[in-house]
Structure formats: structure tokens, C-alpha cells
N, CA and C atoms of all chains as a GROMACS GRO file, in nm:
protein
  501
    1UNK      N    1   1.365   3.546  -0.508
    1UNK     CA    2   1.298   3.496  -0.627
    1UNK      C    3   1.167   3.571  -0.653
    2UNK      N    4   1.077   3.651  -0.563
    2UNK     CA    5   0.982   3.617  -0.547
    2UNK      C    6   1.006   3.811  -0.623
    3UNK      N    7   1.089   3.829  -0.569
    3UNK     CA    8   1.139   4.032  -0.588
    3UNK      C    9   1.173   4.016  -0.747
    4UNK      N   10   1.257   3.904  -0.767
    4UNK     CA   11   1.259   3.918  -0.938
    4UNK      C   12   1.164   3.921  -1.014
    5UNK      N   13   1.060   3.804  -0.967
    5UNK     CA   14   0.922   3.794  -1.021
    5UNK      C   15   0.853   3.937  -1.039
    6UNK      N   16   0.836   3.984  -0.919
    6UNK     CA   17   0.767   4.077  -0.921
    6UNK      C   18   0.842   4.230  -0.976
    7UNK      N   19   0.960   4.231  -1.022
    7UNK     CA   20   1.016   4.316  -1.126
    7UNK      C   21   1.002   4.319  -1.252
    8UNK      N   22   1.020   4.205  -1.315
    8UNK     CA   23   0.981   4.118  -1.417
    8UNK      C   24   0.845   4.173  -1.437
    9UNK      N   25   0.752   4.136  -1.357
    9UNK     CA   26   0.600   4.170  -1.378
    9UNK      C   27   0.539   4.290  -1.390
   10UNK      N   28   0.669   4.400  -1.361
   10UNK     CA   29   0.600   4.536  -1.393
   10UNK      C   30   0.658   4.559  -1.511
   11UNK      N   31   0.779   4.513  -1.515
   11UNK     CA   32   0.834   4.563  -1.682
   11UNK      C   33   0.722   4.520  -1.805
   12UNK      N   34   0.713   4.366  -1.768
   12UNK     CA   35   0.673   4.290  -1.866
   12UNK      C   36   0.541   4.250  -1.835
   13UNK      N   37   0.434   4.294  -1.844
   13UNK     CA   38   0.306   4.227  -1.742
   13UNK      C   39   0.215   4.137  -1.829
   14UNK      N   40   0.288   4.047  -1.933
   14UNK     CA   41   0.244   3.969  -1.980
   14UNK      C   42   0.275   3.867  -1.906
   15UNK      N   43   0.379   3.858  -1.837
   15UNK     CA   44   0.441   3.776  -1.751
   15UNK      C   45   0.312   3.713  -1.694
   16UNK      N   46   0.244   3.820  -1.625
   16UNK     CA   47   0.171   3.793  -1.488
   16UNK      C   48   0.076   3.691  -1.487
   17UNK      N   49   0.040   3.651  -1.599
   17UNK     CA   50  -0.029   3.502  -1.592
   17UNK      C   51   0.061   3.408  -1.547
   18UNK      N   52   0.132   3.413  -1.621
   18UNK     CA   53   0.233   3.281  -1.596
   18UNK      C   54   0.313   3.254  -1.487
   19UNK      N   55   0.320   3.398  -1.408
   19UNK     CA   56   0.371   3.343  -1.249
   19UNK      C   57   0.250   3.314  -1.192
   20UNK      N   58   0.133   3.356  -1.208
   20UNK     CA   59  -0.006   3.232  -1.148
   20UNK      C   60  -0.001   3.154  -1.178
   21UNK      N   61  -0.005   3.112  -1.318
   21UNK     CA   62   0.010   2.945  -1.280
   21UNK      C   63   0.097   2.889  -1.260
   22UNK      N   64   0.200   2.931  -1.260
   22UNK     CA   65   0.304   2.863  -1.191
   22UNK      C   66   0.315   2.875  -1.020
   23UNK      N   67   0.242   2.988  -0.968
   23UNK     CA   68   0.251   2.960  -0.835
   23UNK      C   69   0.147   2.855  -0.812
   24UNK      N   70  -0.024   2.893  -0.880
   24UNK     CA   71  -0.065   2.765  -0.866
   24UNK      C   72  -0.052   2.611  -0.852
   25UNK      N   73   0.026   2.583  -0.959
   25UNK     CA   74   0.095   2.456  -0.992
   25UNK      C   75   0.127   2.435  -0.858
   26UNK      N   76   0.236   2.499  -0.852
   26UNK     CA   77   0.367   2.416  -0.762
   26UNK      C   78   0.291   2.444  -0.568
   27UNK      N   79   0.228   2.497  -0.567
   27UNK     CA   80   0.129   2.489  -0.416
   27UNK      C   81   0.049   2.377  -0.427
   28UNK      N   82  -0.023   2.404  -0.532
   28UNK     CA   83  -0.109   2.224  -0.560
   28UNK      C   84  -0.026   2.106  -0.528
   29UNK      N   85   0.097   2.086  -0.606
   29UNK     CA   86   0.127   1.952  -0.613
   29UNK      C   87   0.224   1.967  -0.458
   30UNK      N   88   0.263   2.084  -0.386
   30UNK     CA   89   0.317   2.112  -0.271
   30UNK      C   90   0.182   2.059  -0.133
   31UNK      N   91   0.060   2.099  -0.131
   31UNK     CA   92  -0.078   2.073  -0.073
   31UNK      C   93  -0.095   1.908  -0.074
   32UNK      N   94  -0.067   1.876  -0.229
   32UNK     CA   95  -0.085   1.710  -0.215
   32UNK      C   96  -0.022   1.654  -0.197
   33UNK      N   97   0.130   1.691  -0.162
   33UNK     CA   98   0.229   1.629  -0.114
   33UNK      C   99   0.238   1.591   0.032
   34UNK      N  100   0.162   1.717   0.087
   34UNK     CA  101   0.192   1.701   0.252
   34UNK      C  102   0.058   1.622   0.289
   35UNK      N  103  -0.065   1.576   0.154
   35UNK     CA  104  -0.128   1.510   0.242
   35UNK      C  105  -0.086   1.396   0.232
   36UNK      N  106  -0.057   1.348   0.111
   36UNK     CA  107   0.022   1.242   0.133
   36UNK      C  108   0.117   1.202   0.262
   37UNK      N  109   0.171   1.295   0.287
   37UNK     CA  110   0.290   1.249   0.363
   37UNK      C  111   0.216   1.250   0.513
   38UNK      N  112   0.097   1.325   0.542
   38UNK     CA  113   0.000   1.347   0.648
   38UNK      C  114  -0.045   1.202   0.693
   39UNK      N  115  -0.102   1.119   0.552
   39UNK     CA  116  -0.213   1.016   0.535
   39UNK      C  117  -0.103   0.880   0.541
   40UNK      N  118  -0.168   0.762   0.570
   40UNK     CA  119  -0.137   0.662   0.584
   40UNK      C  120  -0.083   0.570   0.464
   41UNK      N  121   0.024   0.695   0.357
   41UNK     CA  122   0.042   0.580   0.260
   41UNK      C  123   0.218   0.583   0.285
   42UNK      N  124   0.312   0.667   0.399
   42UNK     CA  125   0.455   0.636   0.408
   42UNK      C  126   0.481   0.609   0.589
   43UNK      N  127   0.574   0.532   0.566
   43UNK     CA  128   0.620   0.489   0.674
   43UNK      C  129   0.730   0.602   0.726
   44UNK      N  130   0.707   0.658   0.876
   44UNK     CA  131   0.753   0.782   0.893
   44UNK      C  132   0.866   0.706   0.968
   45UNK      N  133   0.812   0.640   1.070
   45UNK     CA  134   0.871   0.585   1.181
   45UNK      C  135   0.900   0.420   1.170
   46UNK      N  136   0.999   0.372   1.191
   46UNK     CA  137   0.976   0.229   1.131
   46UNK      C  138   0.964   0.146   1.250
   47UNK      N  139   1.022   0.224   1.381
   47UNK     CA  140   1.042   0.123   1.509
   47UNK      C  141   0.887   0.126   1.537
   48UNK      N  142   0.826   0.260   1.540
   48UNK     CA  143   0.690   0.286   1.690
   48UNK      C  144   0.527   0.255   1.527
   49UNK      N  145   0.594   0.241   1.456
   49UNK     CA  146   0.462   0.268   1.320
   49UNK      C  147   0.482   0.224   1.176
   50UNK      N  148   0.516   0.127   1.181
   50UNK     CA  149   0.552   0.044   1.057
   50UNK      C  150   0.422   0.025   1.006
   51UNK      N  151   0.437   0.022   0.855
   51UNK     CA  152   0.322   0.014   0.821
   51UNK      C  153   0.167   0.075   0.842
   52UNK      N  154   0.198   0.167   0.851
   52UNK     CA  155   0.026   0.265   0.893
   52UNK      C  156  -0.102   0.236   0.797
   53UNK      N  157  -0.054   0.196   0.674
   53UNK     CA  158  -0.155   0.131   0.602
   53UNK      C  159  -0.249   0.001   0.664
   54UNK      N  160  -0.189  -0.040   0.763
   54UNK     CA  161  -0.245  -0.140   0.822
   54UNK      C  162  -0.310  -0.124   0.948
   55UNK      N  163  -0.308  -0.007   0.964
   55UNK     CA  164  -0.417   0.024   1.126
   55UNK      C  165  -0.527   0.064   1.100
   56UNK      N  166  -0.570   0.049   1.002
   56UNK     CA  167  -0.734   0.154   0.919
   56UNK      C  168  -0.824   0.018   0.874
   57UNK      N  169  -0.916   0.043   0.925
   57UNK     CA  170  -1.026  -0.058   0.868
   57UNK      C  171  -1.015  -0.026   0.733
   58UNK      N  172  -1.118  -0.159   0.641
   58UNK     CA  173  -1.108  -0.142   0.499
   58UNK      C  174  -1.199  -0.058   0.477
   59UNK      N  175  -1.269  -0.013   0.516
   59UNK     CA  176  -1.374   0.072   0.460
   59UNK      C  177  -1.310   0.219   0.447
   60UNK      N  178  -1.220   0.261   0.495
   60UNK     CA  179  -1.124   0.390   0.510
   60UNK      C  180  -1.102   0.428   0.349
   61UNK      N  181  -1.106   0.523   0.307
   61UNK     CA  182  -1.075   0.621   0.186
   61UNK      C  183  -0.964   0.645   0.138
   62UNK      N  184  -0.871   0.561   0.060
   62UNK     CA  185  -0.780   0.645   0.056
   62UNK      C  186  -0.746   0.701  -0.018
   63UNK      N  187  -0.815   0.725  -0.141
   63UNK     CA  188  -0.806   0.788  -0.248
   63UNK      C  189  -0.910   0.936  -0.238
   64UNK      N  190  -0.833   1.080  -0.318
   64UNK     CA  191  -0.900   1.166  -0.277
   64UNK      C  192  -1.044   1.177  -0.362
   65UNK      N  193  -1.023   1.134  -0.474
   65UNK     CA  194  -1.190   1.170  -0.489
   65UNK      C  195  -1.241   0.966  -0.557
   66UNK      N  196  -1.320   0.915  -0.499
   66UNK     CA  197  -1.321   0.784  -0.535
   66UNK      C  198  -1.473   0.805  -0.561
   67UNK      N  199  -1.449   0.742  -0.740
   67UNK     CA  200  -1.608   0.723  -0.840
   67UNK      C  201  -1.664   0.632  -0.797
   68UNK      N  202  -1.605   0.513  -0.820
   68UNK     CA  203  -1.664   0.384  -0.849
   68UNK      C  204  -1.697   0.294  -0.704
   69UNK      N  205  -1.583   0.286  -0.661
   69UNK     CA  206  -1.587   0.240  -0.564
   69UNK      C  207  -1.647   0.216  -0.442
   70UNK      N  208  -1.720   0.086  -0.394
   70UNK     CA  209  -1.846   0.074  -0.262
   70UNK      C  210  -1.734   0.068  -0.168
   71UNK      N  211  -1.759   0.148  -0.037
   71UNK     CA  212  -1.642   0.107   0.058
   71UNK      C  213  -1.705   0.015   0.170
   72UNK      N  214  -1.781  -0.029   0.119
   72UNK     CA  215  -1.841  -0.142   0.275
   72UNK      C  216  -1.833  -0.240   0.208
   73UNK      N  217  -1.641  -0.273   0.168
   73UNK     CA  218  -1.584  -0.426   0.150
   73UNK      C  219  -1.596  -0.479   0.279
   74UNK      N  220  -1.560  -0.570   0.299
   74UNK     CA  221  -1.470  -0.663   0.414
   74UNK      C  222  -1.374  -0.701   0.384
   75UNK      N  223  -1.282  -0.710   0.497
   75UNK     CA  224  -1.176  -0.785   0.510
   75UNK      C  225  -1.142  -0.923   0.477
   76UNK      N  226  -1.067  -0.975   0.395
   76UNK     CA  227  -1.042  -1.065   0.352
   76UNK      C  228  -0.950  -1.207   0.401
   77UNK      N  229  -0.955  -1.178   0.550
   77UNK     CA  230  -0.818  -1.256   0.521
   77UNK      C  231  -0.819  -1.369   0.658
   78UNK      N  232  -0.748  -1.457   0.671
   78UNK     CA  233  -0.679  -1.506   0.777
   78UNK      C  234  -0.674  -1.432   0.929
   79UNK      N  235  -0.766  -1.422   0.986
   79UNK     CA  236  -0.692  -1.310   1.105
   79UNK      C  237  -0.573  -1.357   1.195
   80UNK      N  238  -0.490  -1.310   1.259
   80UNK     CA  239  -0.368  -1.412   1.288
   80UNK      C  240  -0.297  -1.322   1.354
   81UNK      N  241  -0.168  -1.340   1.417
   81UNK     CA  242  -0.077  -1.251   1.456
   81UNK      C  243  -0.088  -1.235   1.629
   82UNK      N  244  -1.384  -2.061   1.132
   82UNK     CA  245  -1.295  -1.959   1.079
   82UNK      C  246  -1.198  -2.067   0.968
   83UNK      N  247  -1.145  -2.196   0.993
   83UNK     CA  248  -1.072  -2.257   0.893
   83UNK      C  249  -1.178  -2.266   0.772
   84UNK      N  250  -1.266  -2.280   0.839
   84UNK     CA  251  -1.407  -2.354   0.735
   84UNK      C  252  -1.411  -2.257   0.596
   85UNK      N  253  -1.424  -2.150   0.707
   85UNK     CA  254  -1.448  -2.027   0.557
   85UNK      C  255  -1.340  -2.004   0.486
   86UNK      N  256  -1.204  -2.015   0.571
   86UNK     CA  257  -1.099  -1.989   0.450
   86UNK      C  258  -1.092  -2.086   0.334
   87UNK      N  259  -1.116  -2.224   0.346
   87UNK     CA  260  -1.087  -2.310   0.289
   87UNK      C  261  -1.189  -2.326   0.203
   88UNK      N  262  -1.361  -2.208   0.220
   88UNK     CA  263  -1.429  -2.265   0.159
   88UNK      C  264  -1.394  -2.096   0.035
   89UNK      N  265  -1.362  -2.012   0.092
   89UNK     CA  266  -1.258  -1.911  -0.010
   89UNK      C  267  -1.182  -1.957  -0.081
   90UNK      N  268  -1.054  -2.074   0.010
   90UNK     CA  269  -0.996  -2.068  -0.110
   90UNK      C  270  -1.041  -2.129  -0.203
   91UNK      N  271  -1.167  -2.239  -0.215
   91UNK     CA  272  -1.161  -2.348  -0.306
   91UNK      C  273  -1.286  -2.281  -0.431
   92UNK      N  274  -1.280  -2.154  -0.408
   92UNK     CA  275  -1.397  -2.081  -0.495
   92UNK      C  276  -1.279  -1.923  -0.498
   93UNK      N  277  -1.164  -1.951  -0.511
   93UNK     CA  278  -1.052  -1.799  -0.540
   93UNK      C  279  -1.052  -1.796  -0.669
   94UNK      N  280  -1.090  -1.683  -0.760
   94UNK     CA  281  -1.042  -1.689  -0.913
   94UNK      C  282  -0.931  -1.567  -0.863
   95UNK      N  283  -0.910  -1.495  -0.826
   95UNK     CA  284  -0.786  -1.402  -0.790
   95UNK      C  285  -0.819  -1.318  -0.698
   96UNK      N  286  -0.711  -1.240  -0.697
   96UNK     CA  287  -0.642  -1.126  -0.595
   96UNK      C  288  -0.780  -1.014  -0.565
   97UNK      N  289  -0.855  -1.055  -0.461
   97UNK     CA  290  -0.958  -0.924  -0.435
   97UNK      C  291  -0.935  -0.788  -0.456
   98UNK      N  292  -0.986  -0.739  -0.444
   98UNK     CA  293  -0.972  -0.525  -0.408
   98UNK      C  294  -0.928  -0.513  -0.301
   99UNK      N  295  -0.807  -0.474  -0.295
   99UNK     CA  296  -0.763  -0.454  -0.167
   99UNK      C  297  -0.747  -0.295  -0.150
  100UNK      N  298  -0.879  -0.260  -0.064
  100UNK     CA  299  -0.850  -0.111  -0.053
  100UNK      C  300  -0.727  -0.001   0.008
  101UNK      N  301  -0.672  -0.062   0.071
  101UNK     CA  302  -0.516  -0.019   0.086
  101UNK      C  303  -0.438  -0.013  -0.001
  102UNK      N  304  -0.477  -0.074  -0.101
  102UNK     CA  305  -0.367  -0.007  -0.231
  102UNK      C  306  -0.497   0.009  -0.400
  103UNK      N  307  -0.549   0.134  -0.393
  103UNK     CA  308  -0.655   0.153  -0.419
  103UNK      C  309  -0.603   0.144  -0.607
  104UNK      N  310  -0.472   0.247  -0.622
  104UNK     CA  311  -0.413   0.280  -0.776
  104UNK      C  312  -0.364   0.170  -0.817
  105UNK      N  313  -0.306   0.195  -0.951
  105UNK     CA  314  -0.258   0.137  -0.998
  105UNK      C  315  -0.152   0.020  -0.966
  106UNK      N  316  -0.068   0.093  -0.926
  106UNK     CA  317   0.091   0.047  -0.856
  106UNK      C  318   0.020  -0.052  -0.750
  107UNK      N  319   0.038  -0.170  -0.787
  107UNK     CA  320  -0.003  -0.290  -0.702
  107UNK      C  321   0.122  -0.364  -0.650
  108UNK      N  322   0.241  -0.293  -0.628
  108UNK     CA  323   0.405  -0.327  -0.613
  108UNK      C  324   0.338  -0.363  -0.425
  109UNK      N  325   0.301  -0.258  -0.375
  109UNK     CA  326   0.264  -0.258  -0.250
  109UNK      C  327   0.201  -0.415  -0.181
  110UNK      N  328   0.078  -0.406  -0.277
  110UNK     CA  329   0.068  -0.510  -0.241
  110UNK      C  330   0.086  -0.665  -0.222
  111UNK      N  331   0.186  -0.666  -0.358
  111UNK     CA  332   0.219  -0.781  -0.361
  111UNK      C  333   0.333  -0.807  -0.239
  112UNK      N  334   0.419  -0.708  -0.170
  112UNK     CA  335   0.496  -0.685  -0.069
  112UNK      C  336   0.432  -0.757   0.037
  113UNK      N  337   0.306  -0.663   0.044
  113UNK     CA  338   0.242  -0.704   0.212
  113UNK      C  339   0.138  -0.841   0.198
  114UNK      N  340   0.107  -0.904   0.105
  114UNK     CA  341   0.079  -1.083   0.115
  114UNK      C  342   0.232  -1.156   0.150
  115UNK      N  343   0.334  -1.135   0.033
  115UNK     CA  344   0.426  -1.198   0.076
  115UNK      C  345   0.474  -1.169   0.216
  116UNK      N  346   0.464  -1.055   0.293
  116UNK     CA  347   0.523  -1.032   0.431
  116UNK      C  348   0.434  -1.118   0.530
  117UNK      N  349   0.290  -1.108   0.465
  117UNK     CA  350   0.158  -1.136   0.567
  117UNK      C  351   0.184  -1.328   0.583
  118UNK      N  352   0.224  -1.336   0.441
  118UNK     CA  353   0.197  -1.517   0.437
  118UNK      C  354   0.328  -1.555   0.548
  119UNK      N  355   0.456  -1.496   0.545
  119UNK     CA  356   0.542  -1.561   0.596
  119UNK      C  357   0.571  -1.511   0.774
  120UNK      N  358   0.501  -1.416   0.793
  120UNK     CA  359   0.459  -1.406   0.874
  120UNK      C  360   0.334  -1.491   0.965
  121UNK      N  361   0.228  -1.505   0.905
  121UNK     CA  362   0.129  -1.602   0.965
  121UNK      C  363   0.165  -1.726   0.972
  122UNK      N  364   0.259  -1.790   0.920
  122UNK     CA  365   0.304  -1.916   0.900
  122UNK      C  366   0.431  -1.917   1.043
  123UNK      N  367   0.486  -1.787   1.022
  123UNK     CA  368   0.572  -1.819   1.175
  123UNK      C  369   0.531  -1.802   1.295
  124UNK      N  370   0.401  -1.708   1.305
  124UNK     CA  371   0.308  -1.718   1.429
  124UNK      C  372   0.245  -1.840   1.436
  125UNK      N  373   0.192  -1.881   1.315
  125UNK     CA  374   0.080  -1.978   1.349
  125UNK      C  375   0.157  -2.119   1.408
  126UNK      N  376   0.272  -2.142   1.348
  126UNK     CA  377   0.334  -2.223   1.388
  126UNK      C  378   0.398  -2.254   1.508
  127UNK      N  379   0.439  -2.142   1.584
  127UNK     CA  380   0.473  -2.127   1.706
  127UNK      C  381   0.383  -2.095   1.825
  128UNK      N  382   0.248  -2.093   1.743
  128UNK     CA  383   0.158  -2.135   1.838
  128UNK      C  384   0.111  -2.289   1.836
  129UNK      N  385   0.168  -2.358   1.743
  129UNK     CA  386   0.122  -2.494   1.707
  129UNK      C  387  -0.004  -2.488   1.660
  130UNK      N  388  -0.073  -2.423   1.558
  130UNK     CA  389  -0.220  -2.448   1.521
  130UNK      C  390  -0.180  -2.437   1.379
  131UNK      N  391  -0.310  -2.500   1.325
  131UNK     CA  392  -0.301  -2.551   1.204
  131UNK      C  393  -0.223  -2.451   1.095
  132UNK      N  394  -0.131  -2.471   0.997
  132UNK     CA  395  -0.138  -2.302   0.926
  132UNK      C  396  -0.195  -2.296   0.762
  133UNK      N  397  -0.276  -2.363   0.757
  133UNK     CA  398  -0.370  -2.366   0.639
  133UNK      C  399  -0.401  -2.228   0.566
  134UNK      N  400  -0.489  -2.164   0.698
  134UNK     CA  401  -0.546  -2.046   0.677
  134UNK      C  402  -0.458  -1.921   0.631
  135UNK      N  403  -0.316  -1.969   0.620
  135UNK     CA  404  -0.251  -1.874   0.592
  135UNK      C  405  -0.236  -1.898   0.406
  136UNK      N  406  -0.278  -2.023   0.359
  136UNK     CA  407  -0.290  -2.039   0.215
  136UNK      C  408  -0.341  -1.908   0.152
  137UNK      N  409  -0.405  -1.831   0.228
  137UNK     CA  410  -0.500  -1.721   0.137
  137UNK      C  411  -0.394  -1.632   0.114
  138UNK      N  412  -0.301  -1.562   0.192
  138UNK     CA  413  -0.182  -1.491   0.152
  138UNK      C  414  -0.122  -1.548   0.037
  139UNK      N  415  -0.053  -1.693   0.034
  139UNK     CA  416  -0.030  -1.737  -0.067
  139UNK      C  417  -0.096  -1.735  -0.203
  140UNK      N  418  -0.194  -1.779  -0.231
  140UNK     CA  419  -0.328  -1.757  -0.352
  140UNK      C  420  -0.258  -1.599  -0.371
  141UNK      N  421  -0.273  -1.488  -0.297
  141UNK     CA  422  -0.297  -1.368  -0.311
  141UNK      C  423  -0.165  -1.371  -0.393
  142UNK      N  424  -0.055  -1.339  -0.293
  142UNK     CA  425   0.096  -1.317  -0.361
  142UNK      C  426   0.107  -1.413  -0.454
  143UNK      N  427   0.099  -1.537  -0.492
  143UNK     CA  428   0.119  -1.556  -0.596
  143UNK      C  429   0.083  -1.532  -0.720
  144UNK      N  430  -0.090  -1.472  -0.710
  144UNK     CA  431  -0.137  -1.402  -0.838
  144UNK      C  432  -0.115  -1.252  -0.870
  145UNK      N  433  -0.027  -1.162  -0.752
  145UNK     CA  434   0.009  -1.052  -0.779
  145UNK      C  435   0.116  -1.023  -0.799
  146UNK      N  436   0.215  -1.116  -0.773
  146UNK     CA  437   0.368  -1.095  -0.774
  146UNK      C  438   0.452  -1.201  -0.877
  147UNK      N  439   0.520  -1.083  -0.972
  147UNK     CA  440   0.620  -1.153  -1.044
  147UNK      C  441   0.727  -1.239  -0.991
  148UNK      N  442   0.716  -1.359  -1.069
  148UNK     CA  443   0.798  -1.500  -1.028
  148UNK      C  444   0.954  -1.457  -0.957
  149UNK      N  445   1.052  -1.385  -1.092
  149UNK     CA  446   1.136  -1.343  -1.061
  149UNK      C  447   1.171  -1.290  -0.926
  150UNK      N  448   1.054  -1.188  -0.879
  150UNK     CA  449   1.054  -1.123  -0.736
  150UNK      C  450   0.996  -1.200  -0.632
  151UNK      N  451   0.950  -1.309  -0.663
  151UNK     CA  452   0.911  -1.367  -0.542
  151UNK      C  453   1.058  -1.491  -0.513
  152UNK      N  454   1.115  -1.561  -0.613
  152UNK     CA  455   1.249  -1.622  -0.617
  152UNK      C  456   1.314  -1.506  -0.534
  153UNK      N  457   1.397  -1.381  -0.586
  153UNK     CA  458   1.453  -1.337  -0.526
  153UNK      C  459   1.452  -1.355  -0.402
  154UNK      N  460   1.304  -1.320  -0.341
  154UNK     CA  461   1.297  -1.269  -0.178
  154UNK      C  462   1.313  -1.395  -0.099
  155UNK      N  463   1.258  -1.537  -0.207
  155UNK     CA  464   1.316  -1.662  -0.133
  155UNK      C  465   1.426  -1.679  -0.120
  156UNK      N  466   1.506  -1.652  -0.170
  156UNK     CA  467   1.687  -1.685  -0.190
  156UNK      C  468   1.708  -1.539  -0.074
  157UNK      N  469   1.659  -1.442  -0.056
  157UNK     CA  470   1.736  -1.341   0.052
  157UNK      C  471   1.687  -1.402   0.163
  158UNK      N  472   1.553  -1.453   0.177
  158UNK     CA  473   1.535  -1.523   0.346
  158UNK      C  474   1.594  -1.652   0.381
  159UNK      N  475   1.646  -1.720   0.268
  159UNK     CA  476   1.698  -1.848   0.294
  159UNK      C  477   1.856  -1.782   0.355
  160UNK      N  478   1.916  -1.679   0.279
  160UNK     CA  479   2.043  -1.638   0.320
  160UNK      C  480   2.045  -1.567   0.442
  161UNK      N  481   1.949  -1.519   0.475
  161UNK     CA  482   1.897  -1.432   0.610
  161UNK      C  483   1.931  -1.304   0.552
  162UNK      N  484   1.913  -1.247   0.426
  162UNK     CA  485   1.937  -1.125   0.415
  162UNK      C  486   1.788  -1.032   0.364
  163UNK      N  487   1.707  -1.076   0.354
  163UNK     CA  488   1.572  -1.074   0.351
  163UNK      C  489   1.550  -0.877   0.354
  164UNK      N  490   1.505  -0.835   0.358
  164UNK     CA  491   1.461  -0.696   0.414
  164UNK      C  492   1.344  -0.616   0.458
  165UNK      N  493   1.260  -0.717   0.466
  165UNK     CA  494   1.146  -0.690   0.527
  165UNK      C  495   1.156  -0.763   0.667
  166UNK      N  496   1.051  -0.745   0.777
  166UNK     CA  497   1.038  -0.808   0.890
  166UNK      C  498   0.926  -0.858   0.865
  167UNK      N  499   0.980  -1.041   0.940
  167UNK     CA  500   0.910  -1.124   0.936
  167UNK      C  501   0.898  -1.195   1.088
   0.00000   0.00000   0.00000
């Protein structure tokens, strides 16, 4: 794919923007995929790590860039279990 | 610790910020009150202590979760087909 591109791009080198942003693109949303999948929002393992959202204090970040938000909530709840 | 839940719940206008589910999509959370309530209610109970304090899950899931979906998940745990662990 990558040999067509770059054939393409000498014939035609108007092209050559547009395979940047398209490599851009698709590495970006490829980068935020694996942090996602890095970070505590999927369940990898269900026997040894269920729920990983639930081993992080509340004050933990989980959003990548957060405006508004004070993170020295507390916990809300019943403690139990 | 009952004191304060009870003095929460009786001053709850709704569902806090729950920073674990920071966006939009609040599907999550309405999941993990309903898992949390029916869960604390089968610990608390099998420890024999009061299970009041587990009302706050309730308050929660009920102001985040559509009726329809909370019926459902009652009718799958009554059948034992449920799909979450409780």
C-alpha cells in the first residue's frame, strides 16, 4: 500500500498532502485507541480484573484533557463488600 | 457511617458526578449502581447487618436508568439469567 502511495506521489504530487493527512488521521485515532485500550475504561480480563474502572480512587483523570472539572471529589457511597 | 447515608439520602436531589464515567454515555453507569445495589444487599445481608445503606445505589440507579432496562434486568435475575455478576 504504502509503494502505491508513494508511486502515485511522484506521478501526481498533488497527492502528497493528502497521504499526510491521511496518515495523520488514522495514527491519531490508532494512538487513542491503544490508550484507551491501555487505560482503565475495558475489561481485558474478566476472571483476574473485572471492572478496572473500579480500582482508581475518584480523584484519577480519566478524561484526556479535562476543563472544568475539580478532581478532589469524594467518594460517594455505601462502603461494603 | 448509617448516619451519613441516611442523612444523604434524605437531602439526594440526584445522581452525583461520578468520575468514572466522566462523558456523556452514562449507559456505564447506570450498569454499575444497579450491579453495586444488588450486590451490597447480598453481602450486607449475609453478613446480617442492616442494608439501608445500600438505598444510595438505589436513589442512584433509579435516577439514571431507564424503567424499561431496569424491568428487564429484574425479570433476567428473577429467571437466573441475569448477565452481570452479582
Amino acid at each position: 500500500m504504502f509503494g502505491t502511495m508513494y508511486q502515485h506521489g511522484k506521478k501526481h504530487p498533488g497527492l502528497i498532502p493528502q497521504f499526510c493527512f491521511l496518515i495523520l488521521g488514522m495514527s491519531g485515532a490508532g494512538l487513542y485507541l491503544l490508550r484507551l485500550a491501555k487505560g482503565p475504561h475495558v475489561t481485558w480480563n474478566k476472571t483476574n480484573n473485572p471492572e478496572p474502572w473500579n480500582k482508581l480512587s475518584p480523584t484519577y483523570q480519566y478524561k484526556l484533557v479535562a476543563v472544568n472539572t475539580d478532581y478532589k471529589s469524594l467518594k460517594k457511597e455505601g462502603p461494603d463488600f | 457511617m448509617a448516619e451519613d447515608i441516611k442523612g444523604k439520602l434524605e437531602r439526594y436531589r440526584t445522581a452525583p458526578f461520578d468520575s468514572r464515567f466522566p462523558n456523556t454515555n452514562q449507559t456505564k453507569n447506570c450498569w454499575q449502581n444497579y450491579l453495586d445495589y444488588h450486590r451490597c444487599q447480598k453481602s450486607l445481608e449475609s453478613k446480617g447487618v442492616d442494608v439501608a445503606p445500600c438505598d444510595w445505589y438505589k436513589r442512584v440507579y433509579k435516577t439514571l436508568c431507564p424503567i424499561s432496562w431496569v424491568e428487564k434486568w429484574d425479570g433476567q435475575r428473577d429467571d437466573g439469567t441475569f448477565p452481570g455478576k452479582i
